[in-house]
C-alpha positions in Angstrom: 1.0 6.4 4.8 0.3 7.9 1.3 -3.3 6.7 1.5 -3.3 8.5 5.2 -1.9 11.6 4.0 -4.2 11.6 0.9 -7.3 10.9 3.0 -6.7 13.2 5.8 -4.8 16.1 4.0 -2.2 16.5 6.3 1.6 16.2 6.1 3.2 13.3 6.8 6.7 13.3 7.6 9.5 10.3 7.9 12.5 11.3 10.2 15.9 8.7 9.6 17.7 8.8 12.6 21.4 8.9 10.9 24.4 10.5 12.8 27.7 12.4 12.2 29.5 9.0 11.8 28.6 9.1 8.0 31.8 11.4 7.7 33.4 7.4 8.2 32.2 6.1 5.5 34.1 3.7 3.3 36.1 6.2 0.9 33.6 5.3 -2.1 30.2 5.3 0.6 28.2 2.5 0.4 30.5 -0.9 -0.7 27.7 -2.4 -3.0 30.4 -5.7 -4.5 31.5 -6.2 -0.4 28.7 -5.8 1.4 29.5 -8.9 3.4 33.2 -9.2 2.9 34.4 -10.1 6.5 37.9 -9.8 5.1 37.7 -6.0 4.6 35.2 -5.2 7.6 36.2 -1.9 9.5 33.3 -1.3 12.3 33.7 2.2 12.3 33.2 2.4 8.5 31.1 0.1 8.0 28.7 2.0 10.9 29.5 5.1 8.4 28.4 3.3 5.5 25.2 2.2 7.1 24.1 6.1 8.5 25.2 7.2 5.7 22.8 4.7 3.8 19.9 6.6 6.2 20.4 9.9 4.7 20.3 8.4 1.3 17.3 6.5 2.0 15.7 9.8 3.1 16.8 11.8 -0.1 16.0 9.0 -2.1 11.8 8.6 -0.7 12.1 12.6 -1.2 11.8 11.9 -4.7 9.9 9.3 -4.9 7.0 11.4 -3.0 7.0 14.0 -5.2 7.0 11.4 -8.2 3.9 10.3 -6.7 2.5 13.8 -5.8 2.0 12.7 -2.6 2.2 15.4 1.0 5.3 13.0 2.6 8.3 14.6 3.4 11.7 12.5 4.5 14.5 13.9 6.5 17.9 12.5 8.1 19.5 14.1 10.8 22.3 13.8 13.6 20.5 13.1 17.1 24.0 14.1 18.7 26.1 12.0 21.2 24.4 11.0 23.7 25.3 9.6 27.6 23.0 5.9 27.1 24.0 2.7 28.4 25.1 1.3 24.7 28.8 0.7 25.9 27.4 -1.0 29.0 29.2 -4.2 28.1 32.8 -2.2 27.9 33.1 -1.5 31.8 36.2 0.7 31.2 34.5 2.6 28.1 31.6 2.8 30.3 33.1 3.9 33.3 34.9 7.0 30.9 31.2 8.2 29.8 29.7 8.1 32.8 32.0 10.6 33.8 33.6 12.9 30.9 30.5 12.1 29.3 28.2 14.0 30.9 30.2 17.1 30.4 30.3 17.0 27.0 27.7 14.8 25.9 23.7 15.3 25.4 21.1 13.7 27.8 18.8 11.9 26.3 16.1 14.4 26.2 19.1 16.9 24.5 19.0 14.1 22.0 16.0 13.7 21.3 14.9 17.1 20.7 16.3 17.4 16.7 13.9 14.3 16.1 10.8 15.7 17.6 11.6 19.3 15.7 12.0 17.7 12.4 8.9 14.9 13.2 6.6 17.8 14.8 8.1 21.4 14.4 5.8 23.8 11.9 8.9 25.3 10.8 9.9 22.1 8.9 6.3 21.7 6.9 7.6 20.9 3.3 11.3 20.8 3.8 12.3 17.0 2.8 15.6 15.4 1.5 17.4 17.5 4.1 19.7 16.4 7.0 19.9 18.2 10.5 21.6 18.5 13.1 20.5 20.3 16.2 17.5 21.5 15.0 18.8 23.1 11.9 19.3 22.2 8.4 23.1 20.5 8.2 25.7 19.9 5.8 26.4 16.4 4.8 29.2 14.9 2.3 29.0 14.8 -1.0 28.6 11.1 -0.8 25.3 12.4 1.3 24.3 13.8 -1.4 24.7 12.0 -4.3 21.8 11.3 -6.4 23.4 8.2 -8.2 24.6 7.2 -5.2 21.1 7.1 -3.5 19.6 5.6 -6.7 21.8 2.8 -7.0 21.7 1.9 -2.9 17.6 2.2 -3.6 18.2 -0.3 -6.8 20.5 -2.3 -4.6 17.9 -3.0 -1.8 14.7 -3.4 -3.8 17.0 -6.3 -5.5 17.5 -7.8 -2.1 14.2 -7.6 -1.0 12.9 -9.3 -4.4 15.5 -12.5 -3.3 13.9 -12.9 -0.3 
């Protein structure tokens, strides 16, 4: 990508598909010493801890592009909740979308409109290490963005790539 975007002189952007459930986070964000501790599993935090882990990902290749003076920006956003068949397997959760849902929840078109804006949209040329949410620029938690915090889950996963 930083070759293509050298060579061609155009933007290139990466979009992280994160989501509000960051808020739900484990109280100190990403558990580095129990990162596979059954014993202290929540799935609602640790689903938190990993979108949150998308926005810091995003913030984190922010800076790392414009280290390398490269044209690459990196965004997070929330897509929104969306009516799709992931509870397909819980027929009375299920059954509860398929109705109330659709009142209250986004299509899957609605949903995918913040990623196309932030992917394609002129108006987001050169904003990177942001997160959105319907189309506009969104507040995160401070956990979101936290600079250490981002360095050290960047540290982290280089480390695990390395003992593979």
């Amino acid at each position: 990508m930083k070759k293509t975007t050298r060579e061609s002189k155009k933007e290139g952007r990466i979009v992280n598909v994160a989501s509000e459930a960051h808020r739900f986070a484990y109280s100190e964000g990403i558990r580095f010493d129990k990162i596979n501790d059954e014993s202290s599993y929540n799935n609602w935090r640790a689903y938190g801890q990993s979108k949150l882990a998308n926005i810091l990902h995003a913030n984190q290749l922010t800076k790392h592009f414009k280290e390398d003076g490269v044209n690459i920006t990196a965004n997070s956003l929330h897509p929104g909740t969306i009516v799709t068949n992931l509870f397909r397997h819980n027929n009375a959760v299920n059954g509860l979308i398929s109705v109330v849902g659709k009142l209250v929840m986004k299509n899957v078109q609605q949903g995918a409109a913040t990623t196309c804006y932030v992917a394609l949209h002129p108006q987001v040329k050169g904003v990177s290490g942001e997160y959105f949410s319907d189309s506009n620029v969104y507040k995160t938690t401070p956990h979101g963005k936290d600079d250490d915090l981002a360095k050290k889950l960047w540290d982290f996963s280089v480390n695990l790539v390395k003992q593979k």
